[in-house]
DOVEX-257564 format. One record per residue (C-alpha): residue number from 1; chain; x, y, z. Coordinates in steps of 0.25 Angstrom, whole numbers. Layout:
! residues N
<node seq="NUM" mol="A" u="X" v="Y" w="Z"/>
...
//
This chain:
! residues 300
<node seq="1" mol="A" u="-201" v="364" w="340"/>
<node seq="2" mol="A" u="-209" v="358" w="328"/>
<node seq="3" mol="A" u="-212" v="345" w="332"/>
<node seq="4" mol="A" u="-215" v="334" w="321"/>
<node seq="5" mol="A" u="-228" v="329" w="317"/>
<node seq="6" mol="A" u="-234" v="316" w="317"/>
<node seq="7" mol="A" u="-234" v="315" w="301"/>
<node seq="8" mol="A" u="-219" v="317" w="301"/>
<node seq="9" mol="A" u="-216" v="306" w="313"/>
<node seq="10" mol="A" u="-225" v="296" w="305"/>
<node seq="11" mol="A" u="-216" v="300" w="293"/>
<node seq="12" mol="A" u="-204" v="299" w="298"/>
<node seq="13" mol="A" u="-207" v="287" w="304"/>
<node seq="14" mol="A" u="-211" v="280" w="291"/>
<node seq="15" mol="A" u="-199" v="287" w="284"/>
<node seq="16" mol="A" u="-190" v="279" w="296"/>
<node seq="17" mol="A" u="-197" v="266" w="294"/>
<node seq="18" mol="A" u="-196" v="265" w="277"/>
<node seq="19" mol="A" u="-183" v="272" w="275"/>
<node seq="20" mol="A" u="-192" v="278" w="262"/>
<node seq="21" mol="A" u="-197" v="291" w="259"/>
<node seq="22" mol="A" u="-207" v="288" w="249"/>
<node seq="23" mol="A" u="-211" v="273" w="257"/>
<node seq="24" mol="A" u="-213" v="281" w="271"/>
<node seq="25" mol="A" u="-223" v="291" w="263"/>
<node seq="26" mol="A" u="-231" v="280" w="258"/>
<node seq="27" mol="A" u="-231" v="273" w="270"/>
<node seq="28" mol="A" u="-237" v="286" w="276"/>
<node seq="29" mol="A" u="-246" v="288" w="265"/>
<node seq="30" mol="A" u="-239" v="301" w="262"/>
<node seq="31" mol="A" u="-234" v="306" w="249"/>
<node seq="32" mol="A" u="-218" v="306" w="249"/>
<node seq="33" mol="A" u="-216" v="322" w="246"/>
<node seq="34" mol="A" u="-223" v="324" w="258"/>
<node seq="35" mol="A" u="-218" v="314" w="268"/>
<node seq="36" mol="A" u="-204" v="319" w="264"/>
<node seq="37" mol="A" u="-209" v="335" w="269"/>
<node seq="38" mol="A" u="-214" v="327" w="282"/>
<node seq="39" mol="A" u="-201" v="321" w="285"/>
<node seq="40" mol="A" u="-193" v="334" w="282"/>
<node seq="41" mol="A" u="-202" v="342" w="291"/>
<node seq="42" mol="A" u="-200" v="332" w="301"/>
<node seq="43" mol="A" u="-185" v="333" w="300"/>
<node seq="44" mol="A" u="-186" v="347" w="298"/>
<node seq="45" mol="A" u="-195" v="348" w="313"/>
<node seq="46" mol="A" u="-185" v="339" w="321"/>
<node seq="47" mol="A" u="-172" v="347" w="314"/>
<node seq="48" mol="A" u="-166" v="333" w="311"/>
<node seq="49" mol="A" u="-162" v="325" w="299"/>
<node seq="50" mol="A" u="-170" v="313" w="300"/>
<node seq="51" mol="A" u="-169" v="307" w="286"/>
<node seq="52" mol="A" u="-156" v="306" w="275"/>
<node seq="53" mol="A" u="-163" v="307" w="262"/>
<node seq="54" mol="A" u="-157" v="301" w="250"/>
<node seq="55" mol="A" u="-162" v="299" w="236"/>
<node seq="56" mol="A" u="-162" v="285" w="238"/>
<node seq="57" mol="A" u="-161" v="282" w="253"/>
<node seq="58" mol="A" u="-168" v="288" w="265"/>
<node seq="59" mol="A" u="-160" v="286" w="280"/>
<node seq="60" mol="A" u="-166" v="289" w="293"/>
<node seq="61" mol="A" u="-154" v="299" w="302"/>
<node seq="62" mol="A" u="-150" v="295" w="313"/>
<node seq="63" mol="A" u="-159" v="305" w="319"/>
<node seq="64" mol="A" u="-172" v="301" w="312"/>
<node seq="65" mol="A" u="-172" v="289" w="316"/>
<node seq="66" mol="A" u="-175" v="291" w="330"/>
<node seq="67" mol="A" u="-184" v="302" w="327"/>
<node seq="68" mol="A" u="-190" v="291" w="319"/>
<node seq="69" mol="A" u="-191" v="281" w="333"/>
<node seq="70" mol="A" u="-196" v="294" w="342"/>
<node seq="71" mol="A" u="-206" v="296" w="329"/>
<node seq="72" mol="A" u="-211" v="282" w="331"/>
<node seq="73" mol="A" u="-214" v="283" w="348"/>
<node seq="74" mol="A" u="-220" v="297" w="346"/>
<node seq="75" mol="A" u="-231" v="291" w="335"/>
<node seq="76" mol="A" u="-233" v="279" w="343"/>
<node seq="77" mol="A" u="-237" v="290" w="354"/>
<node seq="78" mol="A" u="-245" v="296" w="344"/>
<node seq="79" mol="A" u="-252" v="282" w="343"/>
<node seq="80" mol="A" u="-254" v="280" w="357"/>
<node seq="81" mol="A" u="-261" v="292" w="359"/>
<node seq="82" mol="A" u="-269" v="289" w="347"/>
<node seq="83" mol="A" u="-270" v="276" w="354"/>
<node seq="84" mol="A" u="-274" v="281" w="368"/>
<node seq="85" mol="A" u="-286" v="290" w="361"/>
<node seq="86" mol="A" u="-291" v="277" w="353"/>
<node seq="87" mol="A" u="-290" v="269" w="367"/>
<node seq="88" mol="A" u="-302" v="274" w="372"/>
<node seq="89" mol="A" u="-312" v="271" w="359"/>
<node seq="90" mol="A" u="-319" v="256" w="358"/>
<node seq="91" mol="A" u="-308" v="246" w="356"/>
<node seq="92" mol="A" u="-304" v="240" w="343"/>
<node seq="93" mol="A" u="-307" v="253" w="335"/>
<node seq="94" mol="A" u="-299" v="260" w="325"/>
<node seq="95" mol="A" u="-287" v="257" w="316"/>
<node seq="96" mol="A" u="-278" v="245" w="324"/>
<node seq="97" mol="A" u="-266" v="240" w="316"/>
<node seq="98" mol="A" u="-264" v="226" w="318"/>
<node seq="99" mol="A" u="-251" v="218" w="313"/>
<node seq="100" mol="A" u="-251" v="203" w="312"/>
<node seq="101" mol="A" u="-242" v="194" w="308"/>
<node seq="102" mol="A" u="-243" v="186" w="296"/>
<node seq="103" mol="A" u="-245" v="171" w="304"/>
<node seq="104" mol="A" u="-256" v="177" w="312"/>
<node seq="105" mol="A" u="-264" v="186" w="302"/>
<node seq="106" mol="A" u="-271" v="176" w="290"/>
<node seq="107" mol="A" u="-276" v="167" w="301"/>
<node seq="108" mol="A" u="-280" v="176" w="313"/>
<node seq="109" mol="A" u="-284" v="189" w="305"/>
<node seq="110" mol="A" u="-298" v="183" w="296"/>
<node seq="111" mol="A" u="-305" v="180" w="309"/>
<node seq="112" mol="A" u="-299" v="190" w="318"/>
<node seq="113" mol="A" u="-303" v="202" w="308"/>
<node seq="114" mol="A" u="-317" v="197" w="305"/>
<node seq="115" mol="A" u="-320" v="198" w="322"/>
<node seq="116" mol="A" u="-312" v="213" w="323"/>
<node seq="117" mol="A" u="-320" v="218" w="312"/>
<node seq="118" mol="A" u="-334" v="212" w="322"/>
<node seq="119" mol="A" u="-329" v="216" w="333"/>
<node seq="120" mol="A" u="-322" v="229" w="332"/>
<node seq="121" mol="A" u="-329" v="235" w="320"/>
<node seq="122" mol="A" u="-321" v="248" w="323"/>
<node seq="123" mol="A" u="-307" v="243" w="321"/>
<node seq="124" mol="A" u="-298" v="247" w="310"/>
<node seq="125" mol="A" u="-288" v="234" w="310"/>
<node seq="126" mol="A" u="-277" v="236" w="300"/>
<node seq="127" mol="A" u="-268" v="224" w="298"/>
<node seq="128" mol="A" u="-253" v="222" w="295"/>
<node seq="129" mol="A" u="-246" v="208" w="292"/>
<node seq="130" mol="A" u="-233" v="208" w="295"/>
<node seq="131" mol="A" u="-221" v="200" w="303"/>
<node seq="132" mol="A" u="-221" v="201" w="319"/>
<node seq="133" mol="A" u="-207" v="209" w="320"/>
<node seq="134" mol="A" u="-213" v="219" w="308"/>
<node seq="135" mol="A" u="-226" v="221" w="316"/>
<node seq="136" mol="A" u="-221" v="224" w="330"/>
<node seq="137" mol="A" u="-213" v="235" w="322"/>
<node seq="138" mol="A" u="-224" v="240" w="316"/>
<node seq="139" mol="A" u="-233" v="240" w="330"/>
<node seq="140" mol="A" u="-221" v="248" w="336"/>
<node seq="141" mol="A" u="-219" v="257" w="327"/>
<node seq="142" mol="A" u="-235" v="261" w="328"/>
<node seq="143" mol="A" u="-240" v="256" w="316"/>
<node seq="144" mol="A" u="-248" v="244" w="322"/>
<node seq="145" mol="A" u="-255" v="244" w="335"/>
<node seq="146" mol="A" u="-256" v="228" w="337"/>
<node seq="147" mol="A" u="-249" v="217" w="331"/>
<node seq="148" mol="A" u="-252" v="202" w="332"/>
<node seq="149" mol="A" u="-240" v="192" w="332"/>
<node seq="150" mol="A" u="-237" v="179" w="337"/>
<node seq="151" mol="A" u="-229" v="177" w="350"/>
<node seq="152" mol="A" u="-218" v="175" w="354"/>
<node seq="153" mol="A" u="-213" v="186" w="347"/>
<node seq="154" mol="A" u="-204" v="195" w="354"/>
<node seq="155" mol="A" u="-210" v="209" w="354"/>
<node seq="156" mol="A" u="-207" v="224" w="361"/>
<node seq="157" mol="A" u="-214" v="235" w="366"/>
<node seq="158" mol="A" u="-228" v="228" w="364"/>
<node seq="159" mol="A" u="-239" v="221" w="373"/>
<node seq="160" mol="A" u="-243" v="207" w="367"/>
<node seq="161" mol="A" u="-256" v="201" w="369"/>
<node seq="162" mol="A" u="-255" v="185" w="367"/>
<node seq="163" mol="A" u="-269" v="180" w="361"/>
<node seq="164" mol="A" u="-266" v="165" w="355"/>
<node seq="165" mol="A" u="-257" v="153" w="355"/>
<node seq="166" mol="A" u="-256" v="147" w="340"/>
<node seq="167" mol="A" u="-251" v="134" w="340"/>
<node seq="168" mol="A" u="-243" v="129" w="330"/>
<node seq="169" mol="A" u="-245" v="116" w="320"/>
<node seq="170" mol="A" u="-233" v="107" w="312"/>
<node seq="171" mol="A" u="-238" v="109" w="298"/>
<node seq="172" mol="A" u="-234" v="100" w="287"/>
<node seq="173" mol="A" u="-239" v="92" w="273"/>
<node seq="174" mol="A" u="-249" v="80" w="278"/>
<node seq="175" mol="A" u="-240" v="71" w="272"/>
<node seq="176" mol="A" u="-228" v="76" w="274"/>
<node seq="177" mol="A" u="-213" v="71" w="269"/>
<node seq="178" mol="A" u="-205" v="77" w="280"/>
<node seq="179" mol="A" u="-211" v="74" w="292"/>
<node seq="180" mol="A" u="-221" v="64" w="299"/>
<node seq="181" mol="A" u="-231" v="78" w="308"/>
<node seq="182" mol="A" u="-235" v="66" w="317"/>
<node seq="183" mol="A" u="-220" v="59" w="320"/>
<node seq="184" mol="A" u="-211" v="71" w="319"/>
<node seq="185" mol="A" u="-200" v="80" w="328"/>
<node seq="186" mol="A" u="-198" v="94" w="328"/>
<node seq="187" mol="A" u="-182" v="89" w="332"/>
<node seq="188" mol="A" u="-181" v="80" w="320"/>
<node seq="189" mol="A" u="-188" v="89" w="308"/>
<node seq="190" mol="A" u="-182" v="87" w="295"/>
<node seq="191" mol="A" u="-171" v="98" w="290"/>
<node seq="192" mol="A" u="-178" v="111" w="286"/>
<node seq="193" mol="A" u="-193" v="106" w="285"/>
<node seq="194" mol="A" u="-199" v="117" w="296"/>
<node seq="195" mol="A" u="-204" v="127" w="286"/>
<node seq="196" mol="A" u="-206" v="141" w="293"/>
<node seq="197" mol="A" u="-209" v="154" w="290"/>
<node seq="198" mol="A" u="-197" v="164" w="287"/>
<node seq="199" mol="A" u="-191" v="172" w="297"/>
<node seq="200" mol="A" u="-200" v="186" w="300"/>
<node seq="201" mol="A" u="-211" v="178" w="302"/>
<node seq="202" mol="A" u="-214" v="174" w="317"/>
<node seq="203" mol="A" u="-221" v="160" w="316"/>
<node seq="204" mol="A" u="-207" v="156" w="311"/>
<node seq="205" mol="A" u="-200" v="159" w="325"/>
<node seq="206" mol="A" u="-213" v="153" w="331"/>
<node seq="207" mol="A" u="-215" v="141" w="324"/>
<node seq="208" mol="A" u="-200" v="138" w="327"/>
<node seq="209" mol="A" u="-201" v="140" w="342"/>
<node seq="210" mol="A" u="-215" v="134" w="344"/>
<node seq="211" mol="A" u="-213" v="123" w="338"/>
<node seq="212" mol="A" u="-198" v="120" w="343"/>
<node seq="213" mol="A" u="-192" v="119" w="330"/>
<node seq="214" mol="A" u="-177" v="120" w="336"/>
<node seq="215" mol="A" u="-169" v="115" w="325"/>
<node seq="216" mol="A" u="-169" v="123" w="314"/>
<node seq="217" mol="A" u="-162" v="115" w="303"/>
<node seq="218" mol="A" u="-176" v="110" w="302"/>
<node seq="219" mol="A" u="-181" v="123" w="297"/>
<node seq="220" mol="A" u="-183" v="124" w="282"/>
<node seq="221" mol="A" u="-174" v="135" w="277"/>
<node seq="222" mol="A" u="-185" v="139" w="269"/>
<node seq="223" mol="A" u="-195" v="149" w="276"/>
<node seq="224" mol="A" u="-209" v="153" w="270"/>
<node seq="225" mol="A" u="-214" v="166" w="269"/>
<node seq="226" mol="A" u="-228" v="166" w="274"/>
<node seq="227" mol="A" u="-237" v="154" w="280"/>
<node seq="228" mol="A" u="-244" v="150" w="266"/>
<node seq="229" mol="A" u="-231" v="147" w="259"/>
<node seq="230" mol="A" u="-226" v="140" w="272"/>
<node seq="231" mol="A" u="-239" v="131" w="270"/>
<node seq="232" mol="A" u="-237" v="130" w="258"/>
<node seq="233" mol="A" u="-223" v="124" w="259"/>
<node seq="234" mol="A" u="-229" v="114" w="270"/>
<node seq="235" mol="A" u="-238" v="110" w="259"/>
<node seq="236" mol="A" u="-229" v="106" w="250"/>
<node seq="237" mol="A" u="-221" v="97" w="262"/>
<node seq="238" mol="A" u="-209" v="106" w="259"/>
<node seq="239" mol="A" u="-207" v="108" w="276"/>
<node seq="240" mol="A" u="-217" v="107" w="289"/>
<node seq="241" mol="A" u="-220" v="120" w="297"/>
<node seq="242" mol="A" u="-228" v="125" w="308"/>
<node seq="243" mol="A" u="-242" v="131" w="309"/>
<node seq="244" mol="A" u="-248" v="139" w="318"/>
<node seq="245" mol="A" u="-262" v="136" w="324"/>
<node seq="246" mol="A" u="-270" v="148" w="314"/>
<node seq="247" mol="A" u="-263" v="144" w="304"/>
<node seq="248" mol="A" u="-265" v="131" w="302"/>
<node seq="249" mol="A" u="-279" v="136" w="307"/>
<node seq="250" mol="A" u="-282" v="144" w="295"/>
<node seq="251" mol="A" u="-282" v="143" w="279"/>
<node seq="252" mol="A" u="-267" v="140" w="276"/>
<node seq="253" mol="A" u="-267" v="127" w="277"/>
<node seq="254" mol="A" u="-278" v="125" w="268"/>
<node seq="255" mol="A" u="-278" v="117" w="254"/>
<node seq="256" mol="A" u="-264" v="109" w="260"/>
<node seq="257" mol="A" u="-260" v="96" w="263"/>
<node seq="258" mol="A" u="-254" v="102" w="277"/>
<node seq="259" mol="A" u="-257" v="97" w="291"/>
<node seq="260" mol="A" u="-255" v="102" w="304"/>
<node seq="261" mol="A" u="-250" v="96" w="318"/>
<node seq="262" mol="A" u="-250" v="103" w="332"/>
<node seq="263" mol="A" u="-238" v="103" w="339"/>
<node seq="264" mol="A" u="-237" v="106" w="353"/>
<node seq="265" mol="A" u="-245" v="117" w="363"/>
<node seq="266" mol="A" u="-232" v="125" w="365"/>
<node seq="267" mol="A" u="-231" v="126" w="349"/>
<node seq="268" mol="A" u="-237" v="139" w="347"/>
<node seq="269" mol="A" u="-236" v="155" w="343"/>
<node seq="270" mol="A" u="-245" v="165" w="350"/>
<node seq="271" mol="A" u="-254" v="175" w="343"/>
<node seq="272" mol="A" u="-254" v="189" w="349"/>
<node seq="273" mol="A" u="-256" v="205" w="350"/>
<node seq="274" mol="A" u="-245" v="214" w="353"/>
<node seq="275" mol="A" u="-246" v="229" w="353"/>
<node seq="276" mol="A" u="-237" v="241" w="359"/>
<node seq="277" mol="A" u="-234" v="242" w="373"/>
<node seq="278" mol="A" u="-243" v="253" w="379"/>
<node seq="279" mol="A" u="-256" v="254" w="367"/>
<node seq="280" mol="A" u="-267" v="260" w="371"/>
<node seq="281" mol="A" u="-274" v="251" w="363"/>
<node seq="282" mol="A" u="-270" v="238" w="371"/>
<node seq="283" mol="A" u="-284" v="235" w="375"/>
<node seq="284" mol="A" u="-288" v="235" w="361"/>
<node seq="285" mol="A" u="-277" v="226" w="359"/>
<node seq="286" mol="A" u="-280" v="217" w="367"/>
<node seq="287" mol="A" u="-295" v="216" w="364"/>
<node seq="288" mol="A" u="-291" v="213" w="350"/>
<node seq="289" mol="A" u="-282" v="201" w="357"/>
<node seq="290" mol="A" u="-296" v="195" w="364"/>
<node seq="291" mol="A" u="-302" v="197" w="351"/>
<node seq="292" mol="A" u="-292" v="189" w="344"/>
<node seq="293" mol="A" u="-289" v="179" w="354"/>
<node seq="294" mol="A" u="-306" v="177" w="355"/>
<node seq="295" mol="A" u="-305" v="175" w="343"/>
<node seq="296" mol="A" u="-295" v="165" w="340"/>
<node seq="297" mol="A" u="-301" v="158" w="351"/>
<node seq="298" mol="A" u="-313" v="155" w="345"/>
<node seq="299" mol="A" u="-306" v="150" w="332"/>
<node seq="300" mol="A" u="-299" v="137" w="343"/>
//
C-alpha cells in the first residue's frame, strides 16, 4: 500500500477548507498546476474519489470529507511530535502562533511585545487578529498553538489559563442628553440608547451579561463594527455604551468629550490563554501567562 504524504494531506486539507483550487494553492504557497498533480496522486493513492471537479465549482465527496477530518488528526499528530522534540529546548523559542481577539489585542499587545522581544530573544511570535469562535477553529485545526480570549466563552477540547479580570466602565458624552451617569438605572434606560458591538464580537455578549442589561428594547438596533466607531458614536451623544478597563486605559478615548464611570466589582470580562488539550508546549504556555499576568500587574 502507498501511503500518502504529508504534502498531500496538507493540500487536501486546504482544498477541503476553501472549496477552491486555485485559493487552496496560494494559501499553501504552491503554484495551482502542481497542487492539482498533488491531489490527484493523493486520490490516486487511496483509490477513492475525494473531489467532484467542475469548471466552476469544486465539491468535497462524501468520502473526502472524512478523509479530510482523519487528514487533520493525523497532521495535528505530526505537530505534537514536532511539539514533543521542541519540549525539551529553552522555552519560549521558536515559531508560536498566537491569535487574539480584536478587544484584547491594540491595548495589550504594545507593551506585552516589547517584554517578549526582552525577555525571550528567541521567540518567533506570529500574530492573528480575529473573532473568538474563528480562532478556537483555527487552534484546532493546528494552525495556532495559543489563543488569547475573553472569558466566559464556552470552549472545547482546550486547557484555559485565566490571567486578569478587566472590569467594565459606563461610557458616555460628558454632557450627555440621554442620561444623568450619576442618577440613572440599568432598569429604566431610554429606548435603544445601549450601543454595542455587533454580533461575532465577544465584548457584545459580555457587556450585556456583566453589566445586567436585561431588557433589551434598550439596545440601539444599530451595532458598530469595531471599538473606534463605537467611541465615535458615544462622542457624538448618539447612544451610551460600555468599556472595559484597558480600553478606557489606553489611546481610544483620547481628543473626546467622553467620560467614564465604574460600575460594580462583579461587572467584568476575564483575559485568558487557551490551547489544545494534551500540548507539549503547556509549560511554555503557561510561562507566557505569568509573563502577561506580571505584566499587567505592574500597569495597576
Amino acid at each position: 500500500m502507498t501511503l500518502p504524504t504529508i504534502k498531500q494531506l496538507r493540500y487536501f486539507v486546504a482544498l477541503e477548507k476553501h472549496q477552491h483550487f486555485g485559493n487552496a494553492a496560494k494559501a499553501c504557497f504552491v503554484s495551482q498546476s502542481a497542487f492539482s498533480v498533488a491531489i490527484k496522486e493523493l486520490e490516486s493513492h487511496l483509490g477513492a474519489q475525494l473531489v467532484d471537479r467542475t469548471n466552476k465549482s469544486v465539491t468535497i465527496t462524501r468520502t473526502g470529507r472524512e478523509i479530510a477530518n482523519h487528514a487533520r488528526l493525523c497532521l495535528r499528530d505530526l505537530e505534537y511530535l514536532a511539539e514533543v522534540a521542541h519540549s525539551d529546548q529553552k522555552p519560549l523559542t521558536g515559531r508560536l502562533n498566537l491569535g487574539v481577539i480584536p478587544t484584547i489585542a491594540p491595548f495589550i499587545l504594545p507593551d506585552l511585545l516589547p517584554n517578549l522581544r526582552s525577555s525571550f530573544p528567541d521567540l518567533r511570535l506570529y500574530l492573528r487578529e480575529d473573532t473568538t469562535r474563528s480562532s478556537h477553529d483555527l487552534l484546532i485545526e493546528g494552525e495556532l498553538d495559543l489563543i488569547m480570549i475573553a472569558l466566559p466563552y464556552k470552549l472545547s477540547n482546550v486547557e484555559i489559563m485565566p490571567l486578569f479580570k478587566d472590569h467594565f466602565s459606563l461610557a458616555c458624552h460628558k454632557n450627555s442628553k440621554i442620561i444623568d451617569p450619576n442618577n440613572y438605572s440599568l432598569n429604566n434606560l431610554p429606548k435603544e440608547s445601549v450601543l454595542l458591538l455587533e454580533d461575532g464580537h465577544c465584548l457584545r455578549d459580555h457587556a450585556l451579561s456583566a453589566c445586567k442589561i436585561r431588557n433589551q428594547d434598550t439596545v440601539s438596533r444599530f451595532a458598530a463594527s469595531s471599538l473606534l466607531t463605537l467611541v465615535s458614536m458615544v462622542d457624538s451623544d448618539i447612544g451610551i455604551t460600555y468599556l472595559t478597563e484597558m480600553a478606557k486605559n489606553s489611546s481610544l478615548l483620547q481628543n473626546t468629550d467622553i467620560e467614564t464611570y465604574p460600575l460594580d466589582e462583579k461587572s467584568y470580562r476575564e483575559i485568558g490563554l487557551a490551547w489544545r488539550k494534551g500540548s507539549a508546549r503547556e509549560e511554555e504556555f503557561k510561562l507566557l501567562g505569568e509573563c502577561i499576568k506580571t505584566m499587567h500587574a505592574s500597569q495597576d
